[in-house]
FIPAKOL-384411 format. One record per residue (C-alpha): x, y, z; residue in one letter. Coordinates in nm, 3 decimals, padded with zeros to 5 digits. Example, Ala and Ser with C-alpha at 12.3 -4.5 7.8 and 13.67 -1.06 7.14 Angstrom:
2
{rec {01.230; -00.450; 00.780}; 'A'}
{rec {01.367; -00.106; 00.714}; 'S'}
This chain:
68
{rec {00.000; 00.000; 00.000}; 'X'}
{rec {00.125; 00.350; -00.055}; 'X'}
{rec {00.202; 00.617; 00.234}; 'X'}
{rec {00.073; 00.933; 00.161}; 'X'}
{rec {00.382; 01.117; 00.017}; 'X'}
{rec {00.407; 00.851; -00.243}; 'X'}
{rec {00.061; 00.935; -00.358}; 'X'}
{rec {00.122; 01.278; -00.344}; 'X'}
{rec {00.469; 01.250; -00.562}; 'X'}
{rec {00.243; 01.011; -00.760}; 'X'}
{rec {-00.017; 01.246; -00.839}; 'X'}
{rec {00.042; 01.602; -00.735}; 'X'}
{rec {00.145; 01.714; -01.109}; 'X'}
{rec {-00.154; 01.580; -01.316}; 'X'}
{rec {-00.422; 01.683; -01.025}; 'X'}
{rec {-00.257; 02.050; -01.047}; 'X'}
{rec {-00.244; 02.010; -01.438}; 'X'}
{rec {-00.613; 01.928; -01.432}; 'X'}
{rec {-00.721; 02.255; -01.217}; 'X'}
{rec {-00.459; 02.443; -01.418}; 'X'}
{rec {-00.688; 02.360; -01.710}; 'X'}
{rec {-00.999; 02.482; -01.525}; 'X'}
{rec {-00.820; 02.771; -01.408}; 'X'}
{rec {-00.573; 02.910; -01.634}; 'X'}
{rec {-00.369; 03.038; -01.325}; 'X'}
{rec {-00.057; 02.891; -01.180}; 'X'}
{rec {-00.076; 02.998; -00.784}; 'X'}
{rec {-00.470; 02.975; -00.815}; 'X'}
{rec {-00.424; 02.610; -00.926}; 'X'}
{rec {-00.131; 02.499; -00.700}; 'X'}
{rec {-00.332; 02.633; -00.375}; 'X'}
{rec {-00.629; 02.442; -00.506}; 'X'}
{rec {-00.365; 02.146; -00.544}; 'X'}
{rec {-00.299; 02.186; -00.211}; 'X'}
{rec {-00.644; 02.188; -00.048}; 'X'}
{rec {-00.733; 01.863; -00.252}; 'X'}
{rec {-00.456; 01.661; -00.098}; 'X'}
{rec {-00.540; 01.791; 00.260}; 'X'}
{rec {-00.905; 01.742; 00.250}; 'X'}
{rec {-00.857; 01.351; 00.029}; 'X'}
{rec {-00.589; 01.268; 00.346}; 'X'}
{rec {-00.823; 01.391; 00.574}; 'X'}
{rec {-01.122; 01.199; 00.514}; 'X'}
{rec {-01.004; 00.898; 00.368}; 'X'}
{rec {-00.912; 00.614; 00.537}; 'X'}
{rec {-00.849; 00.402; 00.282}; 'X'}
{rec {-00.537; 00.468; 00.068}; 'X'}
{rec {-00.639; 00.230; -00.253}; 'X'}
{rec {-00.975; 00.469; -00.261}; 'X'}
{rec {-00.739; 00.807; -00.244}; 'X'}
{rec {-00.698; 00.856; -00.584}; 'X'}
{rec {-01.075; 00.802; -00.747}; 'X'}
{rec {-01.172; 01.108; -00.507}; 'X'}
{rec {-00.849; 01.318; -00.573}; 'X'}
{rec {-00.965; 01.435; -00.948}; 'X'}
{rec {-01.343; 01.469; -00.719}; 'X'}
{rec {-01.221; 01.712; -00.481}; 'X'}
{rec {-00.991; 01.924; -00.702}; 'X'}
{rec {-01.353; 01.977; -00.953}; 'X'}
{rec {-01.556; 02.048; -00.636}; 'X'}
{rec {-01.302; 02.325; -00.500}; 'X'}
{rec {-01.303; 02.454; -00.866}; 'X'}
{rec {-01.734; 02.453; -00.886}; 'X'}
{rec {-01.780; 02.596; -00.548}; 'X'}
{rec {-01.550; 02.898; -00.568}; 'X'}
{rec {-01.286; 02.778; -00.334}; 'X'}
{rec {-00.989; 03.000; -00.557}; 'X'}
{rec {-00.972; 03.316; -00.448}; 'X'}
């Protein structure tokens, strides 16, 4: 099973790629980056289930006006 800093090595570039796409702004998308990792960590128990609601949090932050 991976720790958490291997998923977030893993998969920190293509989630902040994806909200770069939605966003179009660097620091906008790399705080949003952020904030997905620490709320996916935070309520997820189960590593193997981390990365289906990684790309799920990072859209939701992005819909509901979490960027500044």
């Amino acid at each position: 099973m991976q720790n958490i800093e291997q998923i977030y090595k893993e998969y920190f570039g293509t989630v902040y790629k994806y909200l770069y796409c939605l966003t179009h702004n660097e620091d906008i998308a790399e705080e949003l980056t952020q904030e997905t990792f620490y709320r996916a960590i935070k309520s997820i128990h189960n590593f193997k289930m981390i990365v289906k609601y990684l790309y799920g949090y990072a859209k939701l932050l992005k819909i509901f006006g979490m960027m500044s």
